[in-house]
SELO-525073 format. One line per 3 residues: number of its first residue (from 1); for each residue x, y, z of N, C-alpha, C. Coordinates in steps of 0.2 Angstrom, whole numbers, plus 5000, padded with zeros to 4 digits. Example, Ala and Ser with C-alpha at 12.3 -4.5 7.8 and 13.67 -1.06 7.14 Angstrom:
SELO-525073
1 = 5066/4972/5039/5062/4978/5039/5066/4984/5039 | 5064/4989/5035/5068/4995/5036/5064/5000/5039
END
This chain:
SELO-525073
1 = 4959/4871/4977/4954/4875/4979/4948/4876/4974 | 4943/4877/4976/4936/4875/4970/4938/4885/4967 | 4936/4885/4961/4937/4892/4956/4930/4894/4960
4 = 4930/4899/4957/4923/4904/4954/4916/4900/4952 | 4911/4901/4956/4906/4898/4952/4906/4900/4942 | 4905/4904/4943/4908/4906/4936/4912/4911/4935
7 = 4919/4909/4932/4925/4913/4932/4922/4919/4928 | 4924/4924/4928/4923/4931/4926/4928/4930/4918 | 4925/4932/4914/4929/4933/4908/4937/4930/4905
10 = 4935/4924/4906/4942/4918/4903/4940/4919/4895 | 4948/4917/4895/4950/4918/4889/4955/4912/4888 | 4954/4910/4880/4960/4902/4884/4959/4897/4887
13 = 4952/4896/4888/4953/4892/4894/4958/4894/4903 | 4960/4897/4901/4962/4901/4909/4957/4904/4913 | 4959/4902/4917/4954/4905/4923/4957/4910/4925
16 = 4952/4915/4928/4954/4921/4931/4958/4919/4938 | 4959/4915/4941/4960/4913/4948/4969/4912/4945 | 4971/4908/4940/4976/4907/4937/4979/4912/4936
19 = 4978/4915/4932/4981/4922/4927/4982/4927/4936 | 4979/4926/4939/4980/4931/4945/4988/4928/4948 | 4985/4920/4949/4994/4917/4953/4997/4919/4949
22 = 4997/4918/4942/5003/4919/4937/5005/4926/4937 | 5002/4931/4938/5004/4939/4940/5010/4939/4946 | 5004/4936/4953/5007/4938/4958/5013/4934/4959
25 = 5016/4928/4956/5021/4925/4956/5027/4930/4952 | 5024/4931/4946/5028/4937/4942/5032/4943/4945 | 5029/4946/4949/5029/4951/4953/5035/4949/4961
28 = 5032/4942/4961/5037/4940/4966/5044/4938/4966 | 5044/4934/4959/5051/4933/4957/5054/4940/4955 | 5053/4945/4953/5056/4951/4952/5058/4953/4958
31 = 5055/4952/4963/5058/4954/4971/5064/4950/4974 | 5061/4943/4974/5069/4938/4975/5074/4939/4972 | 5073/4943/4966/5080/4942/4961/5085/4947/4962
34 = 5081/4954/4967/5082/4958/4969/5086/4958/4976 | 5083/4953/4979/5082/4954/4987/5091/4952/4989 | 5094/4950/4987/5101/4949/4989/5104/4956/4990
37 = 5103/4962/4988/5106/4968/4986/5103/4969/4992 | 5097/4967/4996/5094/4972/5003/5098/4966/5007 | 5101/4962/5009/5102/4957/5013/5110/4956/5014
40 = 5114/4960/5008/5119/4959/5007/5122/4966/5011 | 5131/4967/5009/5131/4973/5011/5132/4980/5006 | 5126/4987/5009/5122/4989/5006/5128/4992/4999
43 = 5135/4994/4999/5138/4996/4995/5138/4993/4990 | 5133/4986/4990/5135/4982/4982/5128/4983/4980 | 5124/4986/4985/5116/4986/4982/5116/4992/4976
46 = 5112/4990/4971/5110/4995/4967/5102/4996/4965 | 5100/4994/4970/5092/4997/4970/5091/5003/4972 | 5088/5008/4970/5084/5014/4971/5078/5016/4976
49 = 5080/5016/4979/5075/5019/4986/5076/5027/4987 | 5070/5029/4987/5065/5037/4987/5060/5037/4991 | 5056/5042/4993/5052/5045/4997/5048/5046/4993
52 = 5040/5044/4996/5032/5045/4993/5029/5050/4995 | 5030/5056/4996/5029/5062/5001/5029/5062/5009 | 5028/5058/5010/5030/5057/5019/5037/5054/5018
55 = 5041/5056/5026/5047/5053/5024/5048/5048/5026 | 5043/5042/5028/5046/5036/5030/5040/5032/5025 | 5038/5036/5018/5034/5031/5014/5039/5031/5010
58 = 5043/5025/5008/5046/5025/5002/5043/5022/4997 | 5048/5021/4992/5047/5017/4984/5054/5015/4984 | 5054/5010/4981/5061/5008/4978/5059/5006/4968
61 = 5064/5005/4966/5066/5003/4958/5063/4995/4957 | 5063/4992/4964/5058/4987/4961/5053/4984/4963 | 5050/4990/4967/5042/4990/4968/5039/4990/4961
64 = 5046/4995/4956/5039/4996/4948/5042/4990/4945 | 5048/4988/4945/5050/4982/4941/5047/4976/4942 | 5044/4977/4949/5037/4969/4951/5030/4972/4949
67 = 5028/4978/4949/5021/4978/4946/5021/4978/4940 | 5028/4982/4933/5027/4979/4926/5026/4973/4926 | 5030/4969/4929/5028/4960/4930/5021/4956/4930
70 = 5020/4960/4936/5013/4960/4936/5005/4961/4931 | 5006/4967/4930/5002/4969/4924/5003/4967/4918 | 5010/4966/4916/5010/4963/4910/5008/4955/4909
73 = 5006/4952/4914/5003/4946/4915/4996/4946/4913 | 4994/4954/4918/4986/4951/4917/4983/4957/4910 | 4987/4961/4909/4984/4965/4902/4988/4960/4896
76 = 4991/4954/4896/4992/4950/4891/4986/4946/4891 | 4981/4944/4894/4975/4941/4897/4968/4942/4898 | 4969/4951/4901/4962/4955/4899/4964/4962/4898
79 = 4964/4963/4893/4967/4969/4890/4963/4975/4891 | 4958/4974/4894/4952/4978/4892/4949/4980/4902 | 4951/4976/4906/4948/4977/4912/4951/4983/4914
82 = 4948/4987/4921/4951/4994/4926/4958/4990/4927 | 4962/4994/4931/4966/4992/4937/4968/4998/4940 | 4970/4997/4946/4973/5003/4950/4978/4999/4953
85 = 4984/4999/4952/4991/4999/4956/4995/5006/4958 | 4996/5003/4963/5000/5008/4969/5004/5011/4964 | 5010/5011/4959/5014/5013/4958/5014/5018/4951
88 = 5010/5015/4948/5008/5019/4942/5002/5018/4938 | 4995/5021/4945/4989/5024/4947/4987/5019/4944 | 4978/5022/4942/4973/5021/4940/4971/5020/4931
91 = 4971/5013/4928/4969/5015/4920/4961/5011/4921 | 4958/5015/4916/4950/5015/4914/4949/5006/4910 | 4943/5002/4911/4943/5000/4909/4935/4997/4908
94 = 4932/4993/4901/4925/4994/4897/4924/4986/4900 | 4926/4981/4906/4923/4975/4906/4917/4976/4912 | 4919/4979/4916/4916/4980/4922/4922/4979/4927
97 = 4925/4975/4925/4931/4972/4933/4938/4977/4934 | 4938/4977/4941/4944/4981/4941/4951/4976/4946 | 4956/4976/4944/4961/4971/4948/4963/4978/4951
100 = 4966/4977/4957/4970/4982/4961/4973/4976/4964 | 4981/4980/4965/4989/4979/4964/4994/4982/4968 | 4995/4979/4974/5003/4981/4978/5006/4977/4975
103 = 5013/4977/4971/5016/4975/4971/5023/4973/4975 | 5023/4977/4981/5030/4974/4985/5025/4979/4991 | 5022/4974/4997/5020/4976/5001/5023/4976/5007
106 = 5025/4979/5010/5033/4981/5016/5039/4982/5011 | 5038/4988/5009/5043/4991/5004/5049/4993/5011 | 5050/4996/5016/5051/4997/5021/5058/4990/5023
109 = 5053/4985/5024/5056/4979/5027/5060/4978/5021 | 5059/4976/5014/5061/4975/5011/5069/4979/5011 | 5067/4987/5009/5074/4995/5009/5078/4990/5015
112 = 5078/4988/5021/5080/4986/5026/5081/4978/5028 | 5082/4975/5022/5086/4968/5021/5080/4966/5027 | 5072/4966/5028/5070/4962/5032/5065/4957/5026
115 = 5065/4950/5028/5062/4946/5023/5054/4946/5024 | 5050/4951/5026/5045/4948/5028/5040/4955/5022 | 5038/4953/5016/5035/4958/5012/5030/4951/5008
118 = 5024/4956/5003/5021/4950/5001/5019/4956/4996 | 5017/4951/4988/5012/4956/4983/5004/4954/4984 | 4999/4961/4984/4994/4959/4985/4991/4960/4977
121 = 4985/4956/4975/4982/4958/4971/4974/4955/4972 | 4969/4961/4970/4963/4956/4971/4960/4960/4962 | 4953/4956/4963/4949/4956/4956/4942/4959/4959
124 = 4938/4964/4956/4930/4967/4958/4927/4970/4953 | 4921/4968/4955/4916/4968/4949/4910/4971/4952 | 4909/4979/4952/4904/4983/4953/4905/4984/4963
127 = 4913/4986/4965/4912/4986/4972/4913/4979/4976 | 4913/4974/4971/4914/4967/4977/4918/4962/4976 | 4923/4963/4978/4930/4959/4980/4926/4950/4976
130 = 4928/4948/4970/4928/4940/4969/4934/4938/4971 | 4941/4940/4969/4947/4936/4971/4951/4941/4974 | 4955/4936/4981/4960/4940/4982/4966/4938/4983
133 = 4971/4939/4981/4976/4934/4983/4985/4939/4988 | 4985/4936/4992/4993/4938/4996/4998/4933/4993 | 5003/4934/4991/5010/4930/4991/5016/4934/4994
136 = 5018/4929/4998/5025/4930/4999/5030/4927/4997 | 5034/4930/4993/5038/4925/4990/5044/4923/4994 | 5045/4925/4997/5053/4922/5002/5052/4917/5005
139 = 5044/4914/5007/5043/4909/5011/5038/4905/5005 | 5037/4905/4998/5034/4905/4994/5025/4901/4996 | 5023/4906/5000/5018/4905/5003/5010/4911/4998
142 = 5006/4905/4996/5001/4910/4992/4995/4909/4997 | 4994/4913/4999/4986/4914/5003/4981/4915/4997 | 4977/4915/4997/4971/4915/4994/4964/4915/4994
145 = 4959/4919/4991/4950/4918/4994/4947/4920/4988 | 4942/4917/4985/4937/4917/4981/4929/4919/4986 | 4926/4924/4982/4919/4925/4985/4916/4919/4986
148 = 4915/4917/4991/4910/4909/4992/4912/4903/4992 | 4921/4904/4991/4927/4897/4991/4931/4896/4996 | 4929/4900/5002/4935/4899/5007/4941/4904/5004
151 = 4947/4901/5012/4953/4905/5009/4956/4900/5011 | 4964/4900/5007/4967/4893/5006/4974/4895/5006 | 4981/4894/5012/4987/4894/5011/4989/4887/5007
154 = 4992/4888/5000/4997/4884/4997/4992/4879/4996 | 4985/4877/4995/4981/4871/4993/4978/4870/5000 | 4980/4871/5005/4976/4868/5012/4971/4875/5015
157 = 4963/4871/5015/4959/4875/5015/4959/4880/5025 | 4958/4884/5025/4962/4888/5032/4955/4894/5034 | 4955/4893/5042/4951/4897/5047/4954/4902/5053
160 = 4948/4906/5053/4954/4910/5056/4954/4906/5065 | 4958/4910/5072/4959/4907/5077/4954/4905/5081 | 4952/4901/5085/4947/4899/5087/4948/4901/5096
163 = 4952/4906/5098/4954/4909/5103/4950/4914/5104 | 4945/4916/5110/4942/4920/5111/4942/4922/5116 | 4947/4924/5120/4952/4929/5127/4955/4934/5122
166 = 4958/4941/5126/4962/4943/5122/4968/4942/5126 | 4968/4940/5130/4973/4939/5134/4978/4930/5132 | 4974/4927/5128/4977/4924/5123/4980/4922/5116
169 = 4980/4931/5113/4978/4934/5109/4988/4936/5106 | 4989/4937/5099/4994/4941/5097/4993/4945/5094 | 4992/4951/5094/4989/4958/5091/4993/4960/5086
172 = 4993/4959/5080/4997/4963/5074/4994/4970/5074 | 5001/4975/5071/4996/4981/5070/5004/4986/5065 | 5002/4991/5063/5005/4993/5060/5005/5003/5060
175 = 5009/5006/5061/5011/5012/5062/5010/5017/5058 | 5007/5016/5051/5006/5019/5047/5008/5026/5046 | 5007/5031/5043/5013/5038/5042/5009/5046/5043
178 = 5002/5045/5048/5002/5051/5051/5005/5049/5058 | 5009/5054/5061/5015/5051/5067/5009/5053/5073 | 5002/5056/5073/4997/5057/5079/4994/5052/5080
181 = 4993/5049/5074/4988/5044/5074/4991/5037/5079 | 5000/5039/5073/5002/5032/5077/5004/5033/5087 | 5007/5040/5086/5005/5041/5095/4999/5038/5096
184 = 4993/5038/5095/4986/5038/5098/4986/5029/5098 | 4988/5028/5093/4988/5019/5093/4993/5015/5099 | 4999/5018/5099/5003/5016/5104/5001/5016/5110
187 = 4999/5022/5114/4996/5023/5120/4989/5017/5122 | 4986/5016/5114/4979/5011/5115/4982/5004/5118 | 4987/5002/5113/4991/4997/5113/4994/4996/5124
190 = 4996/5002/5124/4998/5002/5132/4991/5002/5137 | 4988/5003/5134/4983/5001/5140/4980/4996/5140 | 4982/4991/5135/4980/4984/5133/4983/4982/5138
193 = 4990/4982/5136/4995/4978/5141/4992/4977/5147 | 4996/4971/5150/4996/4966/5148/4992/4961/5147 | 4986/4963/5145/4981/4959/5144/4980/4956/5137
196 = 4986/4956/5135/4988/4953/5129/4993/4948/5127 | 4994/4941/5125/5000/4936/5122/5005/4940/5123 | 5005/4944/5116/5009/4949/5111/5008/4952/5107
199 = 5013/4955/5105/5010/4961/5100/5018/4960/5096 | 5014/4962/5089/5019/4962/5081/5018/4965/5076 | 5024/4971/5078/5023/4976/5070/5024/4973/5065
202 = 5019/4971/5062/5020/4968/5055/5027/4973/5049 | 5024/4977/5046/5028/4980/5042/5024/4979/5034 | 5018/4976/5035/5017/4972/5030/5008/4971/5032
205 = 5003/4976/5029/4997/4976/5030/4993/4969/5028 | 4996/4968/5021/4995/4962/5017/4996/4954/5022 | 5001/4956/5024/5003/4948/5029/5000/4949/5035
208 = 4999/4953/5038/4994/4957/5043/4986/4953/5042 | 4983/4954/5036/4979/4951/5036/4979/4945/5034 | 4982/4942/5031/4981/4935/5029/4985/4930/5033
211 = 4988/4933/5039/4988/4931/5043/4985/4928/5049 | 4981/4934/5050/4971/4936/5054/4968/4929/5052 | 4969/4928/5044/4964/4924/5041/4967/4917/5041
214 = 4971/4915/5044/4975/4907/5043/4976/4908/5051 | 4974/4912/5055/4975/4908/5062/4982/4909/5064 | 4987/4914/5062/4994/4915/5065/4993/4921/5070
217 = 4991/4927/5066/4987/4933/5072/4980/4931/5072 | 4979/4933/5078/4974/4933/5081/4971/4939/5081 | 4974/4946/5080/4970/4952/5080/4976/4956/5073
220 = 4973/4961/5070/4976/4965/5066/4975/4971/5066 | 4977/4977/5068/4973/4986/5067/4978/4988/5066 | 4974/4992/5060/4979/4998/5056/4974/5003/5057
223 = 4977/5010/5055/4973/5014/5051/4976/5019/5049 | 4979/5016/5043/4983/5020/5037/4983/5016/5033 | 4977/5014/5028/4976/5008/5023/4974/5012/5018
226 = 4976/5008/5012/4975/5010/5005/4972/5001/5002 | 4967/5005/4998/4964/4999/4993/4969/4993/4993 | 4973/4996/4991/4979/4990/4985/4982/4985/4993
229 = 4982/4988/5003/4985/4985/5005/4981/4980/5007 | 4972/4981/5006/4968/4976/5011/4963/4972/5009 | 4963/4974/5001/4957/4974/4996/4957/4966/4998
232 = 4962/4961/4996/4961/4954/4995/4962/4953/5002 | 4964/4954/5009/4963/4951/5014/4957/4952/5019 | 4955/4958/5016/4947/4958/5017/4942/4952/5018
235 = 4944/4949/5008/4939/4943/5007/4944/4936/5012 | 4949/4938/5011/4952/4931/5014/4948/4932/5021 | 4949/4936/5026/4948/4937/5032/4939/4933/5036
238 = 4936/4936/5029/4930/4933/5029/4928/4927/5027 | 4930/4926/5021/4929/4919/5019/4934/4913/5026 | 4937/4915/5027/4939/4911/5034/4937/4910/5041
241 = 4930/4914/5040/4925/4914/5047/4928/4921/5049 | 4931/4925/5047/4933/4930/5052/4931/4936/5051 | 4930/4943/5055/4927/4950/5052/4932/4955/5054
244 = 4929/4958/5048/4935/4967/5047/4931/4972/5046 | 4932/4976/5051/4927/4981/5051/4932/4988/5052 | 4928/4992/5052/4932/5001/5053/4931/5003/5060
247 = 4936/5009/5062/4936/5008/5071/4930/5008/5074 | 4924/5012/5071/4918/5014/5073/4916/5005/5075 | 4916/4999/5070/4914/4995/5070/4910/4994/5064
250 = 4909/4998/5060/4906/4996/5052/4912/4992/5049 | 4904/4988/5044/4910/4984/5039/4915/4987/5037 | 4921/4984/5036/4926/4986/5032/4927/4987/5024
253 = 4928/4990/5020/4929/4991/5013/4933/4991/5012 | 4939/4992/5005/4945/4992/5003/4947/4998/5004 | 4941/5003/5005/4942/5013/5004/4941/5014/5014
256 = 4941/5010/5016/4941/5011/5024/4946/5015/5027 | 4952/5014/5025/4957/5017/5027/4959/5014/5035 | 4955/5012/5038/4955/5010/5047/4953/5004/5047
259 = 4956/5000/5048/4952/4993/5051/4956/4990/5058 | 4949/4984/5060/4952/4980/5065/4948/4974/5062 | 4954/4969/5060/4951/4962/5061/4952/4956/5063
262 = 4950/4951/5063/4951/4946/5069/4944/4941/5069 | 4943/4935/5075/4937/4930/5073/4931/4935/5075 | 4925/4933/5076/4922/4936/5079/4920/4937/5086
265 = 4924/4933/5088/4923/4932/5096/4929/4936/5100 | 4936/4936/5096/4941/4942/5098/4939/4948/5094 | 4936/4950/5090/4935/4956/5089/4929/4960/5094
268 = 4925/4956/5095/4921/4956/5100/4924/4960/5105 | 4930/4956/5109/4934/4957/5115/4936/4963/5112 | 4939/4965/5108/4946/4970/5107/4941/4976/5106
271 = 4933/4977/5105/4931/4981/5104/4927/4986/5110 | 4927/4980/5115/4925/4981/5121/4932/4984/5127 | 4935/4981/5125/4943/4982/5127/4944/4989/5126
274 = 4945/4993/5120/4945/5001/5117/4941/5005/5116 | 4936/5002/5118/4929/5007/5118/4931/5011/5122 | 4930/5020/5117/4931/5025/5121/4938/5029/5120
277 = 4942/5024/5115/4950/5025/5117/4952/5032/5113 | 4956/5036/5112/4956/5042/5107/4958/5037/5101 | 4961/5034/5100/4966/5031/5094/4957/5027/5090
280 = 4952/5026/5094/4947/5022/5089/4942/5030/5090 | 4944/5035/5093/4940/5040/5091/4941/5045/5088 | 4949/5045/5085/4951/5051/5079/4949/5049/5075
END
């Protein structure tokens, strides 16, 4: 897949596109090496799972064991750029760019022996997403999008679905952790029916959208997003021909917190479809 018209502050001869896979693979082998103690029986597991203030937001011991992995990749590399990861916040930095970091996305699926979790990480510079990248490591799948490069599973360049019914349509969506909101979604959800394929709780906001963006779902709505879950399937979604916006219908940011996305001719539909609904007007 073609780099960065000009990579952002390489060092080495390394590209910043590289040092990015080289993280999020890092990040990901810490998880597989782990993932036998979720899939096995729990009394042999010795992972650590805890509560993020809501009770069904957890953390486990190797959400941070995959972002040291992670971080220590790219601060061996730019010692000097921002970062904001989910697990242990915000540090300041003097280049301009900032990486933002989920390290084990579907921490939930993962606590519950389900294989379907991804790490996300993207790179920005003054507010604008240049690289973003989803992996999943159980299916060793790298999704990927450069500002102006396309977005690319595993080396093959990818668009989003060229399906324009919703009624042809698989709606991913995710329940996020205020429980009214998720009432208000559920209900939206039921007045679609059946004018929908199907619908799939992801567990997993990161595969949620880089899924949107290679064409597997066709719609994706949350609205309980955090930077670190959407930053890089943002740029993938659009680099793919596809758009993400917030429920009102303005573009979507990484600080949105609410999105719907999908091609442009099904978000078209699905907006026309819930116009009005409480769940796009809380």
């Amino acid at each position: 897949m073609p780099e960065l018209a000009v990579p952002p502050h390489d060092r080495d001869s390394r590209s910043t596109l590289a040092v990015a896979e080289e993280a999020v693979r890092a990040a990901g082998a810490a998880i597989v090496r782990r993932m036998p103690e979720m899939t096995g029986p729990r009394s042999e597991s010795t992972v650590r799972i805890s509560n993020k203030g809501a009770w069904n937001d957890l953390v486990t011991d190797v959400d941070r064991e995959a972002e040291a992995a992670a971080l220590g990749v790219i601060r061996a590399q730019f010692p000097n750029d921002a970062i904001l990861a989910e697990e242990s916040g915000s540090r300041e930095g003097s280049t301009g760019y900032e990486w933002c970091l989920d390290p084990l996305d579907g921490t939930r699926n993962f606590a519950s022996g389900i294989p379907h979790l991804a790490v996300n990480l993207s790179l920005a510079r003054d507010g604008e997403t240049l690289v973003g990248l989803t992996f999943d490591p159980v299916r060793d799948e790298l999704f990927q999008a450069t500002l102006g490069g396309g977005t690319w599973l595993n080396g093959r360049q990818m668009h989003v679905s060229e399906e324009t019914e919703l009624r042809q349509c698989i709606l991913g969506f995710d329940m996020g952790y205020v429980d009214e909101q998720g009432r208000l979604l559920l209900e939206m959800l039921q007045g679609l029916w059946p004018g929908l394929q199907s619908l799939r709780m992801m567990g997993s906001a990161a595969l949620g959208m880089a899924y949107v963006a290679v064409g597997r779902v066709h719609v994706y709505a949350n609205h309980h997003n955090q930077p670190w879950d959407v930053a890089p399937g943002l740029l993938m979604v659009r680099e793919s021909g596809g758009m993400a916006t917030d429920l009102q219908g303005a573009p979507a940011v990484p600080e949105s917190g609410r999105l719907i996305a999908a091609s442009p001719a099904v978000h078209a539909a699905f907006m026309s479809a819930t116009k009005g609904t409480p769940w796009r007007l809380a």
